[in-house]
C-alpha positions in Angstrom: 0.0 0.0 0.0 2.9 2.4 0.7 4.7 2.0 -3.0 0.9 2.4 -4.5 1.3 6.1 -3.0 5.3 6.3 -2.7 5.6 5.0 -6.4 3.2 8.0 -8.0 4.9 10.6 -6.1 8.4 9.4 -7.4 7.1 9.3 -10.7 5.5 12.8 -10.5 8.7 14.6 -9.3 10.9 13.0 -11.7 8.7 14.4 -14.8 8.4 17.9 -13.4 7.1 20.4 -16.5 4.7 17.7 -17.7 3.0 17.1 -14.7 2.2 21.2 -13.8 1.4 21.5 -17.6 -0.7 18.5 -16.9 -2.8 20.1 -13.8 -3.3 23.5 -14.8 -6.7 22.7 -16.3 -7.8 21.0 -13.1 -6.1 23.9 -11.5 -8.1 26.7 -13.2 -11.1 24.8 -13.0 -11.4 24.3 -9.3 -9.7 27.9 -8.4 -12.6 29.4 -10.5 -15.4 27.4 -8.5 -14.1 28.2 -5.2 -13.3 32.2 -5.9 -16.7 32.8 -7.9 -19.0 30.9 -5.6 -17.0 32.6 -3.0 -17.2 36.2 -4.4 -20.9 35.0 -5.3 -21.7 34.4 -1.8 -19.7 37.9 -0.7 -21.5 39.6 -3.6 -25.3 38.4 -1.9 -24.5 39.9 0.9 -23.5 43.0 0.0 -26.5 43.5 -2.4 -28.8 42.4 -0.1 -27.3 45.3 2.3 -28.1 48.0 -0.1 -32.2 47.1 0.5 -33.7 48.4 2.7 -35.2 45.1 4.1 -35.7 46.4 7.9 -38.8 44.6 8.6 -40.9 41.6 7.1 -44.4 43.5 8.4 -43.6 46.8 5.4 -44.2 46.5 1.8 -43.5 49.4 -1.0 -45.3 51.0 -3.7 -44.2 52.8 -6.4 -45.1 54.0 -10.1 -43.6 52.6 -12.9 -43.3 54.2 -16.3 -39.9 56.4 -16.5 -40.1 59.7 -17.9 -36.7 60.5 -17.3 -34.0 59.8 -14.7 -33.8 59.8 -10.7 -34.1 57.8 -7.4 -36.6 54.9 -7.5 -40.6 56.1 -7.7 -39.3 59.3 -9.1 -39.8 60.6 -12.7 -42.0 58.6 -13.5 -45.4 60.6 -16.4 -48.1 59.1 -13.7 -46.7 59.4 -9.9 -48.4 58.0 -6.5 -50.1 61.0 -4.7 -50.9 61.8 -1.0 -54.4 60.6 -1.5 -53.1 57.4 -2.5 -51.1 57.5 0.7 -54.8 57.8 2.5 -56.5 55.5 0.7 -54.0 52.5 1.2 -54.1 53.1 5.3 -58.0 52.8 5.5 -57.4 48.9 4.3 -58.5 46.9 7.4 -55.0 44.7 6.8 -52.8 48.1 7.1 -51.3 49.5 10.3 -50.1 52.3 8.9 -48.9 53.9 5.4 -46.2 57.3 4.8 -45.5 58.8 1.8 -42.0 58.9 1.1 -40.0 61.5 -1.1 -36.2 60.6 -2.7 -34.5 63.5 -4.4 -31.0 64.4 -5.1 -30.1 67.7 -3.2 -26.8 69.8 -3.2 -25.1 70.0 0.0 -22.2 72.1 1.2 -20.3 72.4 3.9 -17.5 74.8 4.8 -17.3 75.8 1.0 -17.4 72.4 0.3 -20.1 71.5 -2.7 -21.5 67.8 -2.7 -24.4 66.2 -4.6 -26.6 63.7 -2.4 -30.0 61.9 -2.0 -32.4 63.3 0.1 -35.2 61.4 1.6 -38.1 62.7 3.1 -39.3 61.8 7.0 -42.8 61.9 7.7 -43.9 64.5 10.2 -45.6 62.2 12.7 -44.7 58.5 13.7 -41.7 59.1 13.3 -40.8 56.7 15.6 -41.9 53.8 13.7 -40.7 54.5 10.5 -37.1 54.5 12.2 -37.9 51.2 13.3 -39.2 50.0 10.1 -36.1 51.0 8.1 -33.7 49.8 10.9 -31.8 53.3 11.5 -30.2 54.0 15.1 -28.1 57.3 15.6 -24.5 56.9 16.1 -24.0 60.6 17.0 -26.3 63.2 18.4 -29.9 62.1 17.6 -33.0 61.0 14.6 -35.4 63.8 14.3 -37.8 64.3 16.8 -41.2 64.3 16.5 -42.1 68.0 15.0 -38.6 68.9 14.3 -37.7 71.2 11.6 -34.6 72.4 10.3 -33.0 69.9 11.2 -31.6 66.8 9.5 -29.3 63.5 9.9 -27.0 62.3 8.1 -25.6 58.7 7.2 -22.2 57.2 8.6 -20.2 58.6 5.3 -20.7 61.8 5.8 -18.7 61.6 9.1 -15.9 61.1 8.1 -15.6 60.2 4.0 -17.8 62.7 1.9 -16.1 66.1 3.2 -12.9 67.4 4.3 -13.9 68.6 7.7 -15.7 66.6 10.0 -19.2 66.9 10.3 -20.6 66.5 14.1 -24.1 67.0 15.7 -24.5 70.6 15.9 -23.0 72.0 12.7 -25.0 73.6 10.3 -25.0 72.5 6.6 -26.3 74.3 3.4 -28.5 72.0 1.9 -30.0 73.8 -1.5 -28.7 76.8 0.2 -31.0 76.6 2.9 -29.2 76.0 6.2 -30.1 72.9 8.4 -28.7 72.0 11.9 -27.8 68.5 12.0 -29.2 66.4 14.4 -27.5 63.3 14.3 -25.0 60.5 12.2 -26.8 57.5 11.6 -24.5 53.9 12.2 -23.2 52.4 9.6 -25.5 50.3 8.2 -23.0 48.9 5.1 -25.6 50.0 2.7 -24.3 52.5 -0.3 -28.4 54.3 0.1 -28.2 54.6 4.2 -24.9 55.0 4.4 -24.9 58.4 2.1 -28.4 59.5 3.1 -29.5 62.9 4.1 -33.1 62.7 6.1 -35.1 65.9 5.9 -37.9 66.4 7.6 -40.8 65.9 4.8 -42.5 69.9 4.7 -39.0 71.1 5.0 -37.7 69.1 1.7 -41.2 69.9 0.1 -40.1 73.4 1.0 -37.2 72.5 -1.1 -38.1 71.0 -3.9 -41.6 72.1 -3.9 -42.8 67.9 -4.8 -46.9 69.3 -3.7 -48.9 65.8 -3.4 -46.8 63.9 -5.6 -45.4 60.8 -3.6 -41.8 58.7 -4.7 -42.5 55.6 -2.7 -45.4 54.6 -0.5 -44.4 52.3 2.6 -46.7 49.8 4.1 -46.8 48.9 7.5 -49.0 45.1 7.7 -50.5 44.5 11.0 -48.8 41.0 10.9 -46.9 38.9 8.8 -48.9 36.4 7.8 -51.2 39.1 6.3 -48.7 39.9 3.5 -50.1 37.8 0.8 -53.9 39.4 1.4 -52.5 43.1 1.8 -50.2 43.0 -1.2 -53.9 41.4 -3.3 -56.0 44.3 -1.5 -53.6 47.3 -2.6 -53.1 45.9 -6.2 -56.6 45.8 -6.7 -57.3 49.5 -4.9 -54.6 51.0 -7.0 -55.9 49.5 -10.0 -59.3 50.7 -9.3 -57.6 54.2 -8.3 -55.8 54.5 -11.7 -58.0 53.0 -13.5 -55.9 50.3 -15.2 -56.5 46.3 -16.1 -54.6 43.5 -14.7 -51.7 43.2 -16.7 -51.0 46.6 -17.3 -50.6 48.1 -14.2 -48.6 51.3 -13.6 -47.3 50.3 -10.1 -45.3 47.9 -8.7 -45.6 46.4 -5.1 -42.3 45.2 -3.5 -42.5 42.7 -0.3 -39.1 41.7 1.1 -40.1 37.9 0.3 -40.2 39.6 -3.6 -36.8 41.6 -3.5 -35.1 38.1 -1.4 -36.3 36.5 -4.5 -35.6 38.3 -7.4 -31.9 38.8 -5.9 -31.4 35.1 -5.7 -32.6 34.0 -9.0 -30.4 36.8 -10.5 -27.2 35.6 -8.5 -28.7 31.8 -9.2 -28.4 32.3 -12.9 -24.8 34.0 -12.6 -23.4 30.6 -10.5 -24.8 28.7 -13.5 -22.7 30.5 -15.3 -20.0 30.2 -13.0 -20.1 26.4 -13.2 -20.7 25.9 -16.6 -17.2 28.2 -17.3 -15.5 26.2 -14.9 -16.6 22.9 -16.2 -15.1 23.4 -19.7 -11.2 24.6 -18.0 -11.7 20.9 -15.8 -12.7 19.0 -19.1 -9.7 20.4 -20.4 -7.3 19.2 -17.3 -9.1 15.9 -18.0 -8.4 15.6 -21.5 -4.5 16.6 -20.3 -4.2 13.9 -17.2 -5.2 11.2 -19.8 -3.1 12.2 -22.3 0.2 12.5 -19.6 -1.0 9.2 -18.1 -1.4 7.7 -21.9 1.8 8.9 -22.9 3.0 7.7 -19.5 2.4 3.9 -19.8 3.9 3.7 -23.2 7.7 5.3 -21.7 7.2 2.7 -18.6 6.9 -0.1 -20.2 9.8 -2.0 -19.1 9.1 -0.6 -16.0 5.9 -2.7 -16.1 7.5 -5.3 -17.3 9.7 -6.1 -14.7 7.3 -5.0 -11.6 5.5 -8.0 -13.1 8.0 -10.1 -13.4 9.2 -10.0 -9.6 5.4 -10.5 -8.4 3.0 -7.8 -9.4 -0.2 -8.5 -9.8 -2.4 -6.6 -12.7 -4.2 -4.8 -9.6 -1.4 -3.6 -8.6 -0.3 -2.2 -11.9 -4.0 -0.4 -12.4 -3.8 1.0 -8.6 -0.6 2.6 -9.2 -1.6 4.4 -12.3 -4.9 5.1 -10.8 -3.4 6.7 -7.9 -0.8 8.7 -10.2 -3.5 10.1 -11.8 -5.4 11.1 -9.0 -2.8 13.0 -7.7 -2.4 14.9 -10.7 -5.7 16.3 -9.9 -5.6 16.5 -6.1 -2.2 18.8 -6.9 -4.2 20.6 -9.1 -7.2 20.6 -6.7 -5.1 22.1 -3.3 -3.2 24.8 -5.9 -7.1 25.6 -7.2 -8.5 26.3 -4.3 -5.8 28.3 -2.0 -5.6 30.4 -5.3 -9.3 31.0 -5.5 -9.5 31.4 -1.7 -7.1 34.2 -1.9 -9.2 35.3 -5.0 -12.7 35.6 -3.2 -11.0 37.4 -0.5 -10.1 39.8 -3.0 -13.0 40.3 -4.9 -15.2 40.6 -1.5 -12.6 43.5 -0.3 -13.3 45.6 -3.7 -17.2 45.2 -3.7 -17.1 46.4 -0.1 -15.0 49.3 -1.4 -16.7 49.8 -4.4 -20.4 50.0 -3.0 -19.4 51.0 0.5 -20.8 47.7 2.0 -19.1 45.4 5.0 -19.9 41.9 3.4 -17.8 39.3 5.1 -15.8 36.7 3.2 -18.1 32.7 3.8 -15.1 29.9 3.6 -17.5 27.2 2.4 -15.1 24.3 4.3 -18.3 21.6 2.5 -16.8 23.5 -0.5 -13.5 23.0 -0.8 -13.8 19.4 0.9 -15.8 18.8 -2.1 -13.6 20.6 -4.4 -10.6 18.6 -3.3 -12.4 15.0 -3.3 -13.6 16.0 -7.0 -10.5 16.9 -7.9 -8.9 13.7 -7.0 -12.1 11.7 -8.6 -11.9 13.4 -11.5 -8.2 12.6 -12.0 -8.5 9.3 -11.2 -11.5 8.5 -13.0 -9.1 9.9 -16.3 -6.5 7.8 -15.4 -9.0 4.5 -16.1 -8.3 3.9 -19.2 -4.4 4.4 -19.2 -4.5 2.4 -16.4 -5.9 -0.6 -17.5 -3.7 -0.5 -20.3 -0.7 -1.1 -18.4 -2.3 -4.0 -16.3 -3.0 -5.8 -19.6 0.4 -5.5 -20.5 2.1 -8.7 -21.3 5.4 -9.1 -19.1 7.5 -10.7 -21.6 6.6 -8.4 -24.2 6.9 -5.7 -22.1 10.2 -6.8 -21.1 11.6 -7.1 -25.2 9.9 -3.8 -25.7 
């Protein structure tokens, strides 16, 4: 049993260049599985961080039809109204519904000029909306309820969006109107929360001068399992409401459940991808192992030859080439996977940079167990046919030869 594995590794070292020519399709293979479903997994995370999934009780509606560009439920020829807003919250399945307003807003600070999103707090219950989006103030304080002038900020702007430091208590020009901040929100890993400015909703109107028109409408349900019926009872008001057929409605109702869902099924469709890529570099490497391993028994065959002629029995023959060739994808297997390791870990690092999230790297250990036992299989299983060639050789033949 110990020359079946000794015998293999002697024979590996002593033909160098052909056997890391020989792996790097297995190599590139398995180091693409583990870094994409790696950076697939880091790449979930961080997406699902930018929605703002705070509680499975709130839907959101918005209008659909773009007329030109702008934050989501904005520019749009037909937009939600207030009396939409009203109209949803008398449903006997809604807690409670808020009109929400997104707009891009210049800010400056200390001659500083910056362009931001602006979102719009309702004036009352303010309390729950906090709670519905999951914000918490790192510094200073959320508006209060009946606070004007006032506004707070997300994490960035603490540090990363202007020179100077903003802290609770500065005043900020936002569309040259000045505004006291209140507070800096936690960072949340979200590229939307952690860049928002919240205004207090008459005092953006003030702004912007929106009137009725509404960007997004949030839904608080009064439970859970009511999500199904509620999401049925506002399609059908809204349809009624702007007078349009099933099929061709002009709004669009989010649930968590749906944004979970769509999110997957895109990322699904990309592993596919992923494994369909890799598949074709591994049935490379195994084209490659049963070449080296054909090419292999033909320059040992007096090597055969005599092995069987002191004792060796056919099995023996066929393990030792079996085992050769499973090697030569196990080396390629362990080389694949620290390499895609190290390249997940790298791709995770510049999404978090890139979209200002905090996604942490998932080592699937199932994953590269996997990796490395299919590596070896896959080898070995290549190594089949060589193999049984050389335990049908004949040992006086081989011997002449």
């Amino acid at each position: 049993m110990k020359n079946i594995f000794f015998l293999p590794l002697k024979n590996l070292k002593r033909r160098k260049i052909r056997s890391w020519l020989t792996v790097i399709g297995i190599l590139i293979g398995i180091a693409t599985v583990v870094s994409l479903i790696t950076l697939g997994n880091g790449l979930q995370t961080a997406v699902l961080s930018q929605f703002e999934v705070g509680s499975t009780e709130i839907l959101s509606v918005q209008a659909k039809g773009l007329s030109g560009y702008g934050a989501p439920g904005s520019g749009v020829t037909k937009p939600l109204t207030k009396d939409d807003v009203k109209a949803i919250e008398k449903l006997s399945v809604v807690e409670k519904a808020f009109a929400r307003n997104i707009k891009s807003v210049k800010i400056e600070y200390h001659n500083e000029v910056k362009f931001g999103m602006a979102i719009s707090i309702p004036e009352e219950d303010r309390n729950l909306v906090y709670k519905l989006i999951g914000v918490k103030a790192e510094k200073g304080h959320l508006l209060k309820e009946g606070e004007s002038n006032y506004v707070f900020l997300g994490h960035n702007y603490l540090d990363k969006t202007f020179k100077k430091e903003i802290t609770p208590g500065k005043d900020v020009l936002i569309q040259g109107k000045k505004f006291t901040v209140a507070g800096i929100l936690e960072k949340k890993g979200s590229f939307l929360f952690d860049n928002i400015i919240a205004v207090g909703n008459d005092d953006l109107d003030d702004l912007i001068g929106y009137g009725d028109d509404v960007d997004i409408i949030g839904v608080k349900i009064k439970d859970k399992d009511l999500m199904d019926k509620a999401q049925e009872d506002i399609e059908k008001l809204m349809r009624k409401r702007r007078d349009v057929k099933v099929g061709e409605e002009d709004f669009d109702i989010q649930t968590p459940q749906s944004i979970l869902e769509k999110i997957n099924s895109i990322l699904g469709g990309i592993q596919i991808f992923i494994i369909i890529i890799a598949s074709i570099s591994i049935i490379v490497g195994v084209v490659g192992i049963i070449n080296t391993m054909t090419t292999s028994v033909l320059e040992r065959t007096k090597e055969i030859g005599i092995m069987k002629a002191i004792g060796a029995k056919n099995s023996d023959i066929f393990l030792q080439f079996l085992v050769e060739s499973g090697m030569l994808g196990l080396i390629g297997g362990v080389i694949g996977v620290i390499i895609g390791i190290i390249a997940g870990y790298a791709g995770v690092f510049g999404i978090n940079n890139f979209v200002g999230s905090s996604a942490k790297i998932n080592i699937s250990v199932p994953l590269i167990l996997l990796s490395l036992a299919g590596s070896f299989i896959i080898g070995a299983v290549s190594g089949i046919a060589p193999a049984m060639n050389a335990a049908k050789q004949n040992p006086v033949e081989a011997l002449r030869k």
